[in-house]
DOLO-356679 format. One record per residue: x, y, z of N, C-alpha, C, O in turn. Coordinates in pm, whole numbers, plus 50000, padded with zeros to 5 digits. Atoms other than C-alpha are relative to their C-alpha. Example, Ala and Ser with C-alpha at 12.3 -4.5 7.8 and 13.67 -1.06 7.14 Angstrom:
BEGIN
500894988150000512304955050780500905012050000501945011850066499184988149994513674989450714499235010950073499745022050090
% end
This chain:
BEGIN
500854988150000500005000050000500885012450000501925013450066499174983350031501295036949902499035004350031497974998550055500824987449989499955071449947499515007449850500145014349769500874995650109497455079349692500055013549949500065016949831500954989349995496585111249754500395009550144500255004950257500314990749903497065140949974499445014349990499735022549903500444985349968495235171250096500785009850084501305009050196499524992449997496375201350061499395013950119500075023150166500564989849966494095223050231499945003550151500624996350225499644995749908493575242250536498644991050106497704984750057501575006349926490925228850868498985009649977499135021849974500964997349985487755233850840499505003149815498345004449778500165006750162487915230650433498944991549922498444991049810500805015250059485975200350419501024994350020501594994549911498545013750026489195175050496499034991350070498714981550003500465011349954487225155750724498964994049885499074982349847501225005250094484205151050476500624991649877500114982349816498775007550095487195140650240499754986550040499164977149986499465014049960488185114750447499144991849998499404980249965501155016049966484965094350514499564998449873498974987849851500585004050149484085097750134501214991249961500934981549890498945005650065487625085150064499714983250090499844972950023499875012249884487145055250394499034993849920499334982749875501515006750050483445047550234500274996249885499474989949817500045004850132485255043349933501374988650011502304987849930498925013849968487555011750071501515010250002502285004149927498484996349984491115034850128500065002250117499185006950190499404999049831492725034950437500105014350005500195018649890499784983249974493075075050552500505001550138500284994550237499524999249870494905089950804499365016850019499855025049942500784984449962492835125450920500265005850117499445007250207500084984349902494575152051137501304986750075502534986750071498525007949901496175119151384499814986649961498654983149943499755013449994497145084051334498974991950094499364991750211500645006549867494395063451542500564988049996500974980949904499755014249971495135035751738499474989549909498904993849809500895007850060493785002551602499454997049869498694988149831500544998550137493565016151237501125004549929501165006149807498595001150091497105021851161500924987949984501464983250084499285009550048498944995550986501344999250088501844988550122498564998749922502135006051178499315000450128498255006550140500324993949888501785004951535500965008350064500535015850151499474993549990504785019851576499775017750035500015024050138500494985449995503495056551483498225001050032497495010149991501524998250005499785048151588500125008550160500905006550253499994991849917498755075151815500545016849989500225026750054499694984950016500735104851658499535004949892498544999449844500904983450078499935137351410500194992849899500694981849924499375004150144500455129151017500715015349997501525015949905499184986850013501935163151035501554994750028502544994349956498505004249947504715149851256500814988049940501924989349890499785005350152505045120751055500575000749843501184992249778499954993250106505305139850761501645003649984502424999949896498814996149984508435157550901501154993550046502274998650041499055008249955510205127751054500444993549861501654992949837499645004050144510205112950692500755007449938501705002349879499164992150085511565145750540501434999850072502414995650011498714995449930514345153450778500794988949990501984991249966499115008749962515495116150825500164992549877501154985349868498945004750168515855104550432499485006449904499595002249788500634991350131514005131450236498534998549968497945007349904501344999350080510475117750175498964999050109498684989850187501424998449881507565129750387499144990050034498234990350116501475012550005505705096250329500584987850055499964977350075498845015149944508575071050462499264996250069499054984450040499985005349895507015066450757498184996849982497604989250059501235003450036503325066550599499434991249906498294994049867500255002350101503185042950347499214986950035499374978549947500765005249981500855020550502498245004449972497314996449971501464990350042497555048150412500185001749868501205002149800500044997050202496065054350041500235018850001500875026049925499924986350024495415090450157499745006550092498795001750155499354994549910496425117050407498955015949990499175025249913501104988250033493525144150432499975007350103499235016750072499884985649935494045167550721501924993650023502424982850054498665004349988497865170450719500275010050099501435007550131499244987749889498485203351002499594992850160498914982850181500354999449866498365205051386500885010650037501985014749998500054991749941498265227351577499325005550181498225009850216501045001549866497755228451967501795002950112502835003550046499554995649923500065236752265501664994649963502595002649974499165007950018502685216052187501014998549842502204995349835499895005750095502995211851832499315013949901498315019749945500504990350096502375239551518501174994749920502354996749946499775007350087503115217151214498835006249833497655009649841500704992950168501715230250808500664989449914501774993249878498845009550108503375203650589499495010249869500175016549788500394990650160500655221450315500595013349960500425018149848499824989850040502275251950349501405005349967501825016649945498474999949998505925242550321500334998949890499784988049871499204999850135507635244549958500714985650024500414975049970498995015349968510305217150101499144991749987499404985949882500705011649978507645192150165499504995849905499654984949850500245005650186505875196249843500824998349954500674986549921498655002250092509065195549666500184990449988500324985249877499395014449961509935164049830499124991149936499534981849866500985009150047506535149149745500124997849900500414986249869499915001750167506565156349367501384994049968501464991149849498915005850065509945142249329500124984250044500374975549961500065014949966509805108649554498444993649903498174984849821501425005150018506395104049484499175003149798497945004249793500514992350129505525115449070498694992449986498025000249918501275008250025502365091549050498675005050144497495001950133500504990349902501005112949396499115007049935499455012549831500774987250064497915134249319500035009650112500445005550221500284986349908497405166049515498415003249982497835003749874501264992250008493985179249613499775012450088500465011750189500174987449909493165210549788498645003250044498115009949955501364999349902489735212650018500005015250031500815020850104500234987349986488125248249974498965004550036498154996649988500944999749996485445262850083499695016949959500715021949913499884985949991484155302750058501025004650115501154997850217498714996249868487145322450285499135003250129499265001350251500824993549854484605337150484499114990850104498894991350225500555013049939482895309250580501034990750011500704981350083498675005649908486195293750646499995007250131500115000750234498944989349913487155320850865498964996050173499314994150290501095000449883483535316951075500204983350107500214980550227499775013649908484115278851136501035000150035501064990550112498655002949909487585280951261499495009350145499985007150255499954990949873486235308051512498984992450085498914992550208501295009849878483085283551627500544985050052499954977550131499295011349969485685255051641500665000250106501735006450107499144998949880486735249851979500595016750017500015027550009499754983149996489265278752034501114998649924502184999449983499315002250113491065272651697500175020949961501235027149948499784988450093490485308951560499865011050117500055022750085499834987649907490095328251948501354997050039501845006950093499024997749909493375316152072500794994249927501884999949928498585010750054495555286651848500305008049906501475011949901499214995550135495755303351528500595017550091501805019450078499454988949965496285340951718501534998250123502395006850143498765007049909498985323151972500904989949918501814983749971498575010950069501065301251719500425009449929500155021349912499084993950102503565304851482499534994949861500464990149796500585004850110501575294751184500725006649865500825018949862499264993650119503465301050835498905005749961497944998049958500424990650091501665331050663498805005950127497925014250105500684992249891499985339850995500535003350119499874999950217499265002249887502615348651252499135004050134498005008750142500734998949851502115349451654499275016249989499865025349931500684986149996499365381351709498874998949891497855001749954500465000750097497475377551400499124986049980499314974050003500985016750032494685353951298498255003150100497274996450069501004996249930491865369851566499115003549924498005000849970501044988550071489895391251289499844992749887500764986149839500185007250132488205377450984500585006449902500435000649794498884990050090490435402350791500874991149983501214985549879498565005149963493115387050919499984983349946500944980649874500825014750036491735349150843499944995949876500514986849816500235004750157490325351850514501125001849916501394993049836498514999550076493925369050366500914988150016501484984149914499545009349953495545340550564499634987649855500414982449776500465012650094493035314250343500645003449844501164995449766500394996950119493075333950053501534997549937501794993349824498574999250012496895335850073500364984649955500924980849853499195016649984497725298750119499224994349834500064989449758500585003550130495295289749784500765001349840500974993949743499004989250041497325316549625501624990749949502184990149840498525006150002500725296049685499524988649941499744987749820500125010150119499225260949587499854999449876500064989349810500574997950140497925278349257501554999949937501884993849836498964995950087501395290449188500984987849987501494983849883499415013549990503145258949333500044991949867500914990649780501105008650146500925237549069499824999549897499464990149827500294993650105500795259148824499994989549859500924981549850499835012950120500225235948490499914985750050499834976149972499575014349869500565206548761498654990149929497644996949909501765006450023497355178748637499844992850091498724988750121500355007349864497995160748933499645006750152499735001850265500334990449885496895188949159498685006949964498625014749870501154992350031493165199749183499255004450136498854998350235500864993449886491545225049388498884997649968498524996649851501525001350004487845219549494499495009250057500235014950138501054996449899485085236849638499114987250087498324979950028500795008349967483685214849893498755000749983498204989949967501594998049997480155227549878499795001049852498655005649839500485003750137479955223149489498844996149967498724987450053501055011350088477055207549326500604988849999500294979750077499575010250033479515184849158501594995650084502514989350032498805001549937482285182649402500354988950030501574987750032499775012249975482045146549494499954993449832500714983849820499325001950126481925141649075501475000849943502094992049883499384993350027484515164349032501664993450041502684992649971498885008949960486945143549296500344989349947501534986749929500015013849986485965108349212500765004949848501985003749855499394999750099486985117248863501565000849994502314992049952498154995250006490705134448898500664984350128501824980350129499385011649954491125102749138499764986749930500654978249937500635007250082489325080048929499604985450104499794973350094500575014649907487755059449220498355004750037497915016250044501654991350015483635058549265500175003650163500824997450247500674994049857482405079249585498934994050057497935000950072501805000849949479525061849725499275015050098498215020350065500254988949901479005090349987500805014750017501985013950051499264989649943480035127350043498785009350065497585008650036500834993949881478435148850295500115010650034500395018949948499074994149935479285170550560500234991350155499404986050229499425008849889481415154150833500345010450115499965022150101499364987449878482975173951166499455010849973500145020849991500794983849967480005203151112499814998350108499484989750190500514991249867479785228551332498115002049989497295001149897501615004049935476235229251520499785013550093498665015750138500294989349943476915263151700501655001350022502624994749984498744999449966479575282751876500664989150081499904983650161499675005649889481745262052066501385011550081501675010550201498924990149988484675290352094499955005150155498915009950201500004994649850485605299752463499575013149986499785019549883500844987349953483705330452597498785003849900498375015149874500804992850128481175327752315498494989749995498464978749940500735010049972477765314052408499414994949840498654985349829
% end
């Protein structure tokens, strides 16, 4: 088993809704962390695919060394007290990918910015405190509180995969909320979808101090 397929995009994108269309469609996925019990390795079961990601690059060049038990890798960041990891937003990492990997597709999980910007702020305290307290590439510490600040952030990072890609056919940005977006995937992967949805919606605020 190899890595099929990774997402490019940022949380709250649609990656999760990815993943269970990609699971419902028989591929193994690894989303956001390695779970127990469902990783082929037990070795790395229990940690980030972010971290993952970077133990592969640093220790023989290819971000996927240590993943090549999953078809496809759909939330690749973290971000939490400990840990502020972007593989999507690193040049090196893609680099690495397209050269170990040339049979790799790329996808990118989009949604409107602004309605990005709202679910990271009703998500836990992703958009009142993690993204304004990390070191996030293209959003340094201070920054990331204001939907100003948020949507340039999204709009920015889209921006770099476009240019990254540029001519690329193995790289396709989506809109998750499409009409044909679950067409649109199954095609550039060429595997059927039985199911796409929405997965990990928000249901209200959950954001500290915000009833």
């Amino acid at each position: 088993m190899t890595v099929r397929v990774v997402n490019l995009g940022l949380p709250k994108s649609g990656t999760t809704t990815l993943g269970v269309a990609l699971e419902r469609a028989g591929l193994t996925v690894a989303d956001f962390k390695i779970r127990r019990g469902k990783s082929p390795d037990p070795d790395i079961a229990g940690s980030f695919v972010a971290r993952q990601m970077y133990e592969g690059y640093f220790r023989t060049g290819d971000p996927l060394d240590r993943l090549q038990g999953f078809d496809a890798l759909t939330e690749i960041s973290v971000l939490n007290r400990d840990l502020c990891l972007w593989p999507q937003t690193d040049f090196g990492i893609l680099d690495a990918l397209r050269r170990h990997h040339p049979e790799l597709r790329f996808v990118a999980s989009m949604r409107d910015a602004r309605e990005m910007s709202g679910s990271m702020l009703r998500w836990s305290d992703l958009g009142t405190d993690r993204l304004p307290q990390g070191q996030v590439p293209g959003l340094p510490r201070g920054f990331g509180e204001t939907t100003l600040e948020r949507v340039q952030w999204i709009e920015a990072h889209h921006a770099f995969l476009r240019a990254i890609f540029a001519g690329d056919d193995r790289f396709l940005e989506y809109d998750t909320a499409a009409p044909d977006a679950r067409e649109t995937v199954s095609a550039f992967l060429g595997i059927d979808l039985p199911w796409w949805g929405r997965a990990n919606e928000n249901t209200g605020f959950r954001a500290k101090g915000v009833a």
